[in-house]
VOPA-967672 format. One record per residue: y, z, x of N, C-alpha, C in turn; residue number from 0. Coordinates in steps of 0.05 Angstrom, whole numbers, plus 32768, in hexadecimal, padded with zeros to 4 digits. Layout:
BEGIN
- Y|Z|X|Y|Z|X|Y|Z|X|NUM;
...
// end
This chain:
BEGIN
- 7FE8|8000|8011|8000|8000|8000|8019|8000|8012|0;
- 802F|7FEB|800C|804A|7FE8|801A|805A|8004|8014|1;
- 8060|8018|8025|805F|8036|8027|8088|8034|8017|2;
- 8091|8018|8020|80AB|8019|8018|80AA|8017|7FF5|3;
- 8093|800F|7FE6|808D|8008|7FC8|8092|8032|7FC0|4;
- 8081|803A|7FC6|8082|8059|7FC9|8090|806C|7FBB|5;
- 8099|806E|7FAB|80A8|807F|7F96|80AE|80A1|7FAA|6;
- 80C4|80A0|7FAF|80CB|80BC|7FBE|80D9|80C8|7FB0|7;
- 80E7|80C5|7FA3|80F2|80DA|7F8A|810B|80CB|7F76|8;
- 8120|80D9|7F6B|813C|80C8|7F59|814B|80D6|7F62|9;
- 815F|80C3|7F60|8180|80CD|7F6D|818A|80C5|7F51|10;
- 81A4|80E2|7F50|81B3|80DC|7F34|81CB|80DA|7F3E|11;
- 81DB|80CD|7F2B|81FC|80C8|7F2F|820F|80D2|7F16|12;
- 821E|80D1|7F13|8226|80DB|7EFA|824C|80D7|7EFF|13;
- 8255|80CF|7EEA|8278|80C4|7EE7|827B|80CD|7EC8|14;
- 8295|80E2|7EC9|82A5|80D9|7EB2|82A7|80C5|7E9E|15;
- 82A4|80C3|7E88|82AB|80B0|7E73|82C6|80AE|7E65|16;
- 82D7|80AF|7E6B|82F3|80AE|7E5D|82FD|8092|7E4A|17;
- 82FD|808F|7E2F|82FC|8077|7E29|82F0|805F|7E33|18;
- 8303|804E|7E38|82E7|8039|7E45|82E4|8047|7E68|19;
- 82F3|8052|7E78|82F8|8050|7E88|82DD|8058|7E95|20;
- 82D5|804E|7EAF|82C4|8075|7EC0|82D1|8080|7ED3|21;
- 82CB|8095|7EDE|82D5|80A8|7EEF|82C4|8098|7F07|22;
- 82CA|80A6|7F1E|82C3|80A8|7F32|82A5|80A7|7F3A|23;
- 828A|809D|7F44|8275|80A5|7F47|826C|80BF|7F59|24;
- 825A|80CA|7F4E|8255|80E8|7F57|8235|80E8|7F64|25;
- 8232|80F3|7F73|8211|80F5|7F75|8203|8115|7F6E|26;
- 81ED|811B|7F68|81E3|812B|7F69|81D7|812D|7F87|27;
- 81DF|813B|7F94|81D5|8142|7FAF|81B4|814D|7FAB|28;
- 81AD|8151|7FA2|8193|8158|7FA5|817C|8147|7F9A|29;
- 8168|8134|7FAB|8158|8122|7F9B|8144|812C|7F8B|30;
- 813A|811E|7F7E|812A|812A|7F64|810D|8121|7F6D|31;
- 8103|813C|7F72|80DE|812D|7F6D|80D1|811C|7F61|32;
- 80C1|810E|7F65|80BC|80FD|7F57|80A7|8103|7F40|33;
- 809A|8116|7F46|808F|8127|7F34|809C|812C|7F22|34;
- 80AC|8134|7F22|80BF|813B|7F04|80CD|8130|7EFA|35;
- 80CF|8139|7ED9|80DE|8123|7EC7|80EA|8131|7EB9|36;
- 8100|8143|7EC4|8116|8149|7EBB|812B|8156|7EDD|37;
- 8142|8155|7ED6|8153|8162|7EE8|8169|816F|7EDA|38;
- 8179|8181|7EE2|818F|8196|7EE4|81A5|8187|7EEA|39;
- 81BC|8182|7EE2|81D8|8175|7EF1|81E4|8191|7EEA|40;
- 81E4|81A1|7EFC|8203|81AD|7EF5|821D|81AF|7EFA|41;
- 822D|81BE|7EF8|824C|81B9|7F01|826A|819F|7EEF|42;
- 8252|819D|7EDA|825F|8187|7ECB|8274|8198|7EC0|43;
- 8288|818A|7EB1|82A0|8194|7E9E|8293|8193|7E86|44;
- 82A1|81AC|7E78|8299|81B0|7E5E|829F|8197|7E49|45;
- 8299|8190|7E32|829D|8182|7E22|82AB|815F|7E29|46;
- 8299|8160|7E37|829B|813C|7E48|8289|812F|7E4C|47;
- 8292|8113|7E4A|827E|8102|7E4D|827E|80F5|7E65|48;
- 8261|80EE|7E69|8263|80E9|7E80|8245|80DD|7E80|49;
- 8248|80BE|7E92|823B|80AD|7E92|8223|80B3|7EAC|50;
- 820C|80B4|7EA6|81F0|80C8|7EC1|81E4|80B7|7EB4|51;
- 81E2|80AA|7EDB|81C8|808E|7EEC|81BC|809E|7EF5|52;
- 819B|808C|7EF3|818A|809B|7F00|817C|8084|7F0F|53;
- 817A|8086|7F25|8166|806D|7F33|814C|8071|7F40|54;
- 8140|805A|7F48|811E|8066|7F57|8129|8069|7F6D|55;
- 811B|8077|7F86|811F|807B|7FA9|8103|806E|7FB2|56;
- 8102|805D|7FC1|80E6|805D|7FD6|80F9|805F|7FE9|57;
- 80E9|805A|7FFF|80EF|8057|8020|8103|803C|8026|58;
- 8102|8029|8015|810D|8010|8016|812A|8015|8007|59;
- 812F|8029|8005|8143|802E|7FED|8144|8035|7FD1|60;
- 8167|803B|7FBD|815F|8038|7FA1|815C|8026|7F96|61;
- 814C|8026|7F7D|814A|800A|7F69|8165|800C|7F5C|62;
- 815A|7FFD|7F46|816E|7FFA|7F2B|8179|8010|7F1D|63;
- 818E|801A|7F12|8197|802D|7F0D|8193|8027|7EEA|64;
- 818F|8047|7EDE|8187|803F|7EC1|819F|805A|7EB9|65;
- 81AB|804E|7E9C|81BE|8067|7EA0|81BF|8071|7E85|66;
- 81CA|8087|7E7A|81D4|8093|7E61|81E4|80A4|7E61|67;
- 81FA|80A7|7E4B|8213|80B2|7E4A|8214|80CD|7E33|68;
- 8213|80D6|7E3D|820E|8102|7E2F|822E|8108|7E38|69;
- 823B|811B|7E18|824D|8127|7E21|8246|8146|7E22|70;
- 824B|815A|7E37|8242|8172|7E3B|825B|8182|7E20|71;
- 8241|819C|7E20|8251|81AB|7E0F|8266|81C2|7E11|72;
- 826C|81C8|7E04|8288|81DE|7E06|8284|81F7|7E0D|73;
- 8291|8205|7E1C|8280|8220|7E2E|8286|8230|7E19|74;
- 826F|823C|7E17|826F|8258|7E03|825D|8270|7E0C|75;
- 8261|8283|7E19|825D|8297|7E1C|824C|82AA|7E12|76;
- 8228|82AB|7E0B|821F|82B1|7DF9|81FC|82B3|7E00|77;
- 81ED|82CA|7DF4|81D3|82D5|7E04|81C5|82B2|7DF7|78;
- 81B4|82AA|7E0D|81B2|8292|7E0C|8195|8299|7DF5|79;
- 8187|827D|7DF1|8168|8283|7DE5|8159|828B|7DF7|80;
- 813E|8299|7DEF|8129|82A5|7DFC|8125|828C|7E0C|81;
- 811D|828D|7E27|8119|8272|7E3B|80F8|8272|7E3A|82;
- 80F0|8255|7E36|80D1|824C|7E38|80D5|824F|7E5B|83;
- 80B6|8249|7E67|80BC|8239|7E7E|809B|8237|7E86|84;
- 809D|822E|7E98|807E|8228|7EA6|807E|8226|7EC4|85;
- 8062|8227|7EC8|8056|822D|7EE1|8046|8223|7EF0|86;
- 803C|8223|7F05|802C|820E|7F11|8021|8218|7F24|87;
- 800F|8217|7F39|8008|8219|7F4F|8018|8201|7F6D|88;
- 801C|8200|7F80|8025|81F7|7F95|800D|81ED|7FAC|89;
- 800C|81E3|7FB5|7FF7|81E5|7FCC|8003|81F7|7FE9|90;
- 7FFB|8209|7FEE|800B|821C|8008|7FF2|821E|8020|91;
- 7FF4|8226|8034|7FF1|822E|8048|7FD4|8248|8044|92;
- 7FC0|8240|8044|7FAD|8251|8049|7FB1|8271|804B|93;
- 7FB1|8284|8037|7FB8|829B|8041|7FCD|82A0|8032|94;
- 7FDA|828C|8029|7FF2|8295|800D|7FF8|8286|7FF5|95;
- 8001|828C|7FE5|7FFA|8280|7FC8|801B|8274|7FC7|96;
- 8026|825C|7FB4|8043|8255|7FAA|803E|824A|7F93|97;
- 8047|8257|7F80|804B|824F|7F64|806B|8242|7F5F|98;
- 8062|8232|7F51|8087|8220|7F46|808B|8223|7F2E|99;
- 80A1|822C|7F26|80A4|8243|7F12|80B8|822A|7F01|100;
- 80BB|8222|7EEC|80CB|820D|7EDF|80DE|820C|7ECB|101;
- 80F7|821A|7EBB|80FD|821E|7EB4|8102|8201|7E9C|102;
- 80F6|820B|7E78|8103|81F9|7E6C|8109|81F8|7E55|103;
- 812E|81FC|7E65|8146|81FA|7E4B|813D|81E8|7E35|104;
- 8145|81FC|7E1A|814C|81E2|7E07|815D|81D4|7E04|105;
- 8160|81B7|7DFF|8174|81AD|7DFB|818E|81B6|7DE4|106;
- 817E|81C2|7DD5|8190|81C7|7DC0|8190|81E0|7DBE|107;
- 819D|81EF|7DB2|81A6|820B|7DAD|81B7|8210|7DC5|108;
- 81B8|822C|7DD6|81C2|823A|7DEC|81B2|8243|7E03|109;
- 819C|8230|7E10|8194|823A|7E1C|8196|8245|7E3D|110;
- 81B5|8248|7E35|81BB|825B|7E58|81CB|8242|7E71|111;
- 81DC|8253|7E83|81E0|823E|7E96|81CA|8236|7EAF|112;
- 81C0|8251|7EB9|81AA|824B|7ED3|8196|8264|7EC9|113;
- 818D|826F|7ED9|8170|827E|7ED5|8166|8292|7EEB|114;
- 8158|82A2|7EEF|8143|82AC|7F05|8131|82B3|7EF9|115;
- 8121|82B0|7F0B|8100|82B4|7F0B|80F4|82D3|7F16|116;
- 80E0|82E1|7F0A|80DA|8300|7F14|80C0|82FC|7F0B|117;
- 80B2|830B|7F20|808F|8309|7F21|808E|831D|7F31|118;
- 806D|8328|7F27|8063|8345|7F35|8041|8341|7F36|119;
- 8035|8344|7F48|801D|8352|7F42|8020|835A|7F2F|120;
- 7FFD|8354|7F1F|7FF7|835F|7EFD|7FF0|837F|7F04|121;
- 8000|838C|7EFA|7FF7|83AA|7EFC|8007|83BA|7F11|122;
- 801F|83A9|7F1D|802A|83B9|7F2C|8045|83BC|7F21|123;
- 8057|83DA|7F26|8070|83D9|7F13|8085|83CA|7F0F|124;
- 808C|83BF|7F38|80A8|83B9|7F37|80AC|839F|7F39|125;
- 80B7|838C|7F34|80C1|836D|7F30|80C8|8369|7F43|126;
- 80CC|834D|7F50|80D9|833D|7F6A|80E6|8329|7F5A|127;
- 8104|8325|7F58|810E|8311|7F48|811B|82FC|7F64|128;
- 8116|82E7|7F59|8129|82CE|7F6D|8147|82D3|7F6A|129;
- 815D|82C8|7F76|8175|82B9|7F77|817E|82B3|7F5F|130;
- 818D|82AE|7F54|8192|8298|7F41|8195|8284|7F3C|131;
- 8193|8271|7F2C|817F|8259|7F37|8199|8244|7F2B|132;
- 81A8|823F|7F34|81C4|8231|7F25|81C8|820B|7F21|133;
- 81B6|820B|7F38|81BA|81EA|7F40|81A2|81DA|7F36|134;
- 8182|81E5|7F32|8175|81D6|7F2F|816A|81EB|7F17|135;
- 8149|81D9|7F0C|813D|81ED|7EEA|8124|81F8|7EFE|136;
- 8123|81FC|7F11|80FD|81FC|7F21|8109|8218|7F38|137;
- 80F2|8221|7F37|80FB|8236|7F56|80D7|823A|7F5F|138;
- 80D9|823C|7F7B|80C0|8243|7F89|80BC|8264|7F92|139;
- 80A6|826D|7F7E|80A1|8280|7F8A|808B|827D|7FA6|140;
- 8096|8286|7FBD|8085|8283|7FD4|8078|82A1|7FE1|141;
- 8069|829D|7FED|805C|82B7|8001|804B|82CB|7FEE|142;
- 8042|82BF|7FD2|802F|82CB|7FC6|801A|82CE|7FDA|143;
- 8007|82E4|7FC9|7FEA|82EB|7FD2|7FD7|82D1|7FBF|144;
- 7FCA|82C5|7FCB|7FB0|82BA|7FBD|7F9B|82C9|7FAE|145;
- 7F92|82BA|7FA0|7F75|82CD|7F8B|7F84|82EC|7F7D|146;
- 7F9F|82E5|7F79|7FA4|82F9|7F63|7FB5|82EC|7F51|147;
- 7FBB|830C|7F3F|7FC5|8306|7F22|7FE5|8308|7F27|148;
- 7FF0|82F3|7F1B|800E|8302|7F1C|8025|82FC|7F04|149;
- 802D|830F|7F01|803C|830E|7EE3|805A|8303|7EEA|150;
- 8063|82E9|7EDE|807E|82D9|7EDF|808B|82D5|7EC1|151;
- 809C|82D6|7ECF|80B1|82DA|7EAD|80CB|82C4|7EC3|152;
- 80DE|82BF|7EA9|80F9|82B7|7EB3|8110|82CB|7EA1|153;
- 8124|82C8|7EAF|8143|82C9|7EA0|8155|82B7|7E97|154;
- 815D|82B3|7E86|816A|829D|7E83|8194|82AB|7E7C|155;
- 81A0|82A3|7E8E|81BA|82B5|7E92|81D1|829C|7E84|156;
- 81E5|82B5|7E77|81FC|829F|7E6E|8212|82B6|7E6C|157;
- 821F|82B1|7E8F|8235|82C8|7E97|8228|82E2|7E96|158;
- 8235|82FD|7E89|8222|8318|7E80|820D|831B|7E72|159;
- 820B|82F7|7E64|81F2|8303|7E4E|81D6|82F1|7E5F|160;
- 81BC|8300|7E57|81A5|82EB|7E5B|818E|82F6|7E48|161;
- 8180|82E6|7E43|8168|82E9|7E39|8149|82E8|7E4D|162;
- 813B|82EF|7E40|8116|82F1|7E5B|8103|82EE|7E49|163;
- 80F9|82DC|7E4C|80E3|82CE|7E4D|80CF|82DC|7E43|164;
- 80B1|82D2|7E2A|809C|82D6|7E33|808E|82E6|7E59|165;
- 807B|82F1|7E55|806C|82F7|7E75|805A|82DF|7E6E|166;
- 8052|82D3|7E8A|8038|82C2|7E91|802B|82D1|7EA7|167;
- 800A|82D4|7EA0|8006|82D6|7EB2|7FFC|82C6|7ECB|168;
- 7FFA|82BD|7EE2|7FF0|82AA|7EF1|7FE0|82AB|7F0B|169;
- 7FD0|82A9|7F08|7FB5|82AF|7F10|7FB8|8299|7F34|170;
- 7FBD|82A6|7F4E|7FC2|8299|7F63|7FAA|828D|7F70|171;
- 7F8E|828D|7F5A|7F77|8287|7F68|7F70|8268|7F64|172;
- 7F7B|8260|7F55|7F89|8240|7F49|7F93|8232|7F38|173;
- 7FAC|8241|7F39|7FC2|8245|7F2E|7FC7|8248|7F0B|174;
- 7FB0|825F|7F02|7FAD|824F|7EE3|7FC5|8264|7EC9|175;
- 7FBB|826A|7EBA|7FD1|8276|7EB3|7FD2|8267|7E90|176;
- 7FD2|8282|7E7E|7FD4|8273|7E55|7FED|827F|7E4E|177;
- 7FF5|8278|7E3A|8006|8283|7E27|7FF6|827F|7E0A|178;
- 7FF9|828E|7E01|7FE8|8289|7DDB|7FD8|8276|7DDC|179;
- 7FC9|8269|7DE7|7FA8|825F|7DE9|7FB6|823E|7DF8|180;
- 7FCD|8242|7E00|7FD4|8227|7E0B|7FD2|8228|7E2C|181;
- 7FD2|820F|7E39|7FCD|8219|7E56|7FDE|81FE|7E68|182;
- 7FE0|8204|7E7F|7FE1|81EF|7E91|7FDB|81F0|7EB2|183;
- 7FC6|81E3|7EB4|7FB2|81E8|7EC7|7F98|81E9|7EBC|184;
- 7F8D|81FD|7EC7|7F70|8205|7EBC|7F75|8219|7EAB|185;
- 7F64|8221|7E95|7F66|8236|7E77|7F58|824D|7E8C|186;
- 7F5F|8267|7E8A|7F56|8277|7E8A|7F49|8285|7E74|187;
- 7F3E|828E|7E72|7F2A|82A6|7E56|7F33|82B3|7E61|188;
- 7F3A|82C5|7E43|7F47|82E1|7E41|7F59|82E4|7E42|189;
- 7F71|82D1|7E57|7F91|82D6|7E62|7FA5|82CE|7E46|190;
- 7FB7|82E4|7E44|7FC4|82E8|7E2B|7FE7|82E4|7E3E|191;
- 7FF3|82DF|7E22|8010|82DD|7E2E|801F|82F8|7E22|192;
- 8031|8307|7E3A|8037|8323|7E30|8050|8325|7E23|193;
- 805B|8345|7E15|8066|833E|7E0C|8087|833B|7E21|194;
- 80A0|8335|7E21|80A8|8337|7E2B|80BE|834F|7E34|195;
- 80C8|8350|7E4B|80D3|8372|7E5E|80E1|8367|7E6B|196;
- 8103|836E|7E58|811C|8363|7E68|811D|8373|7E7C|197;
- 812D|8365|7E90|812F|836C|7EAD|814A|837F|7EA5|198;
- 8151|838D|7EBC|8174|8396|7EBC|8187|8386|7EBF|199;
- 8194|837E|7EB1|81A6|8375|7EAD|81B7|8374|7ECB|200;
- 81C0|8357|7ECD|81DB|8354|7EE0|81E8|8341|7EDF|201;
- 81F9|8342|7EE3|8211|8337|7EDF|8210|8315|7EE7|202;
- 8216|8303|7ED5|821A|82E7|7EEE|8237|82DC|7EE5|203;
- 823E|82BF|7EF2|8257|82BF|7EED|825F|82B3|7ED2|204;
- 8278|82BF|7ECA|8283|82AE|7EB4|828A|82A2|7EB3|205;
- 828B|828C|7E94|8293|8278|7E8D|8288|825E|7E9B|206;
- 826C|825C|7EA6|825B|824D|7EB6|8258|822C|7E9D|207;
- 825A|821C|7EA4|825A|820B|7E9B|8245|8203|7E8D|208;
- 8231|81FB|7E71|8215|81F7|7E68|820C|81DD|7E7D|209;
- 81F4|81E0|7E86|81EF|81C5|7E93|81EA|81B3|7E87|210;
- 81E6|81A4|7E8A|81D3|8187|7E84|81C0|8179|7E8E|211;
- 81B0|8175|7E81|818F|8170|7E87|8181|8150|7E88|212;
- 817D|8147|7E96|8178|8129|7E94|815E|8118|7EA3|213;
// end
């Protein structure tokens, strides 16, 4: 296979729509896996339109650009919806486990500006939460133990307020993990989805702009 044919991931762009006019072209600095079929733009202006290309990458360069025009919505300040999200296994380094943790907004309602992720050993008290996750919907949890259980939840933050998630549990022996008899990966027997245990509260910033999802 010509290695330049090769699909390496999408580059997005994104311009203002002002009457007929466009703005300026913008890039999303961060390329998109090719695995996935959704991305995060954030930093947009509230209640604007704005025209977002998306193109293929191989090694030979981008293709054709395919585009659609979304105006973002009006900032409002407000405990977002309960956040879905999902999980996966990683391939890591012999000796440690990485799960990719996925956060996914609804399009409609309030579901939050960015997010963090918190997981523990099943049966142990205290939580390890990530960063906050502002620029992209995915975070890696790394330097797990293999062949155990571990309980992941998200937050989903909008300024002072956030909401948390369902618990999953996820099993680091290959990578499996249910919620109410549904699965992705392999089905475990027996594994239930818990109920959910807001974190303490902290603070993020205000008046953060809703993202947009594409």
């Amino acid at each position: 296979m010509d290695e330049n044919g090769v699909l390496t991931g999408y580059k997005i762009y994104y311009q203002k729509v002002t009457g007929t006019s466009l703005g300026p072209l913008q890039e999303r600095k961060k390329l998109i896996d090719p695995k996935f079929d959704r991305a995060k733009l954030a930093g947009l202006e509230p209640n604007t339109k704005y025209r977002i290309e998306i193109r293929a990458k191989t090694k030979a360069g981008e293709g054709d650009k395919y585009y659609v025009e979304q105006t973002t919505k009006s900032v409002i300040n407000a405990q977002p919806d309960t956040p879905a999200f999902e999980a996966s296994m990683l391939t890591a380094k012999e000796g440690t486990a990485h799960i990719l943790v996925r956060w996914l907004p609804a399009l409609d309602g309030h579901p939050g500006t960015h997010f963090k992720a918190w997981y523990k050993l099943k049966g142990h008290p205290k939580w390890t939460q990530t960063n906050e996750v502002t620029e992209d919907d995915y975070v890696i949890l790394t330097g797990l133990e293999p062949g155990k259980v571990y309980e992941v939840k998200i937050t989903a933050h909008d300024g002072e307020y956030f909401s948390s998630s369902d618990i999953k549990e996820v099993d680091t022996t290959n990578g499996r993990f249910t919620e109410d008899g549904s699965f992705i990966g392999q089905y475990v027997p027996g594994a239930r989805a818990l109920p959910p245990a807001p974190p303490p509260p902290e603070p993020a910033p205000r008046g953060a702009m809703p993202p947009t999802y594409v």
